[in-house]
C-alpha positions in Angstrom: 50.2 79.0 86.7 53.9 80.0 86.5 54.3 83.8 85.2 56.7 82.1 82.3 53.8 79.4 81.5 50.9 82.3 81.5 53.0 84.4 79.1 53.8 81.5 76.9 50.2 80.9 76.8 49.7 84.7 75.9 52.3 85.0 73.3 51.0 81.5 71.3 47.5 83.0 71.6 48.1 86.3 70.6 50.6 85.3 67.8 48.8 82.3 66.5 45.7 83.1 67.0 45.6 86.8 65.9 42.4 87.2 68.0 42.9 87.2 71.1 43.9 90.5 72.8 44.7 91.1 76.4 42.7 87.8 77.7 39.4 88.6 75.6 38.5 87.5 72.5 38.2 89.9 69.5 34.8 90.9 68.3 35.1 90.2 64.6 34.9 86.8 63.7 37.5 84.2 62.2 35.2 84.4 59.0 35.9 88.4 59.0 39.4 87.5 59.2 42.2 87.4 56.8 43.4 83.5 57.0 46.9 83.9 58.3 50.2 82.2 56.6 52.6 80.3 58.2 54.8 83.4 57.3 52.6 85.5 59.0 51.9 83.7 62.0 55.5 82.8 62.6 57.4 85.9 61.1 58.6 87.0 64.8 58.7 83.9 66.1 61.9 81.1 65.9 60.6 78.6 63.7 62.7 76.1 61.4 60.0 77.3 58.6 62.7 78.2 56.2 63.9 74.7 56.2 60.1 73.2 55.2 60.1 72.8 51.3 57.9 75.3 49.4 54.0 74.2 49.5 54.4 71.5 52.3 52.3 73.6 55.0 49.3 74.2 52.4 49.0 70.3 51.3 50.5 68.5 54.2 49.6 66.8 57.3 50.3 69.5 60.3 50.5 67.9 63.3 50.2 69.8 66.8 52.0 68.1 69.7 51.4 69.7 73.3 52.7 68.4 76.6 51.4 69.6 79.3 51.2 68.9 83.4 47.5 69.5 85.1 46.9 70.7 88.9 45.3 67.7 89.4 47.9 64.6 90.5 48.1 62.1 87.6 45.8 59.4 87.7 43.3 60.7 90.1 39.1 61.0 89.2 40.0 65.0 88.7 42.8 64.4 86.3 40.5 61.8 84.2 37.5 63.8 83.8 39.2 66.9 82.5 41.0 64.4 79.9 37.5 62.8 79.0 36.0 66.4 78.9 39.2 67.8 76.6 38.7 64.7 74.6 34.7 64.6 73.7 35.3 68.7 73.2 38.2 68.4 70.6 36.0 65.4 69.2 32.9 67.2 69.2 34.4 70.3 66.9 33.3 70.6 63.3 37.1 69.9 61.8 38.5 66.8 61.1 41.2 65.8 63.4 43.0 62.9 64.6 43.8 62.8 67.9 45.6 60.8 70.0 46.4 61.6 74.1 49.8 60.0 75.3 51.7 59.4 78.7 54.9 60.8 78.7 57.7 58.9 80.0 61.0 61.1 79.1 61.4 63.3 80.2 59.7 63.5 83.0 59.2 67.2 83.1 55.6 66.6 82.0 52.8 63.9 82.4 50.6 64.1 79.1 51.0 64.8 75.7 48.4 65.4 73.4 49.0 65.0 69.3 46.4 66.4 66.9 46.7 66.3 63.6 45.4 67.7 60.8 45.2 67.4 56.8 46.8 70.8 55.9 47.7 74.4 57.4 44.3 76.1 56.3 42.0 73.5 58.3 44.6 73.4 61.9 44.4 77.3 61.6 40.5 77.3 61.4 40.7 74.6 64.2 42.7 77.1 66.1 41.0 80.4 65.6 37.4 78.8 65.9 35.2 80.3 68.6 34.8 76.9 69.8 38.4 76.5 70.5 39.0 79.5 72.1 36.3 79.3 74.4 37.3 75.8 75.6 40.2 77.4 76.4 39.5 80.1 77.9 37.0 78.0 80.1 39.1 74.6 80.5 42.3 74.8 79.4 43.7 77.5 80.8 42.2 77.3 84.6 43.3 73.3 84.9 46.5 73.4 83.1 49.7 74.0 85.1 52.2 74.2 82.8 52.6 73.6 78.9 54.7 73.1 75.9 54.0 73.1 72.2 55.5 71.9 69.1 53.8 72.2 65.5 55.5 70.1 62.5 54.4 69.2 59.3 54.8 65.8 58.3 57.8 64.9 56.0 56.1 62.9 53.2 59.7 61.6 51.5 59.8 59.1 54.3 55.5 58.8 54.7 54.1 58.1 51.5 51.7 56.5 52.8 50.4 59.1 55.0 50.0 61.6 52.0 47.3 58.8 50.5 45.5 58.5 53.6 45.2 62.2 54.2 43.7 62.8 51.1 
């Protein structure tokens, strides 16, 4: 893993996350924890949040999008099982996601792309800050993945009105 790509990984962690300090996981729980705002979580970070119309975060879609390369060559049986694994472990987690896993075309600077989304703020952050998560991380993500890039948006329902019916 590139240094840049491990302390991008470190910094969303730390900052997102709020529990993770120097590579180990806090000892109080997410439940012992205050629920962090997008404020919060993004208040030293650059973020177009300021832009987002007041109460979108807390009762719209948020949708995660991360692109990311693996060690393993695209296409080969390595590359497919970790997929399939990342795939039945996001699946098998107690919060309701969609999830979809794409092949990136352009630009070629990376092979996958995964896109989960979620009904509101509150339920991606306890997706995020679940012990669950973080250990799959920790365990799979972090060893197999070379290099990655995230980008969180909330869905713009002036244009998707039909996506704020089917989230509720």
């Amino acid at each position: 893993m590139s240094t840049l790509t491990s302390h991008f990984h470190r910094v969303w962690i730390t900052a997102a996350c709020g529990l993770v300090v120097a590579g180990s996981v806090s000892s109080v729980s997410f439940a012992q924890q205050k629920q962090k705002s997008p404020e919060e979580v993004y208040a030293a970070r650059p973020s177009n949040l300021s832009q987002i119309p007041a109460g979108w975060m807390a009762t719209n879609p948020v949708q995660l999008t991360v692109y990311f390369n693996l060690k393993s060559p695209p296409n080969s049986a390595q590359a497919n099982v970790f997929l399939e694994t990342w795939y039945r472990s996001i699946k098998a987690l107690p919060d309701r996601v969609e999830i979809k896993l794409n092949r990136v075309v352009s630009p070629a600077k990376y092979s996958y792309a995964v896109a989960l989304t979620f009904r509101n703020w509150e339920e991606y952050r306890a997706y995020e800050t679940s012990a669950a998560f973080l250990k799959y991380y920790r365990e799979n993500w972090k060893p197999e993945v070379t290099e990655a890039e995230e980008h969180l948006s909330v869905v713009d329902l002036v244009v998707s009105k039909e996506d704020r019916r089917e989230a509720r």
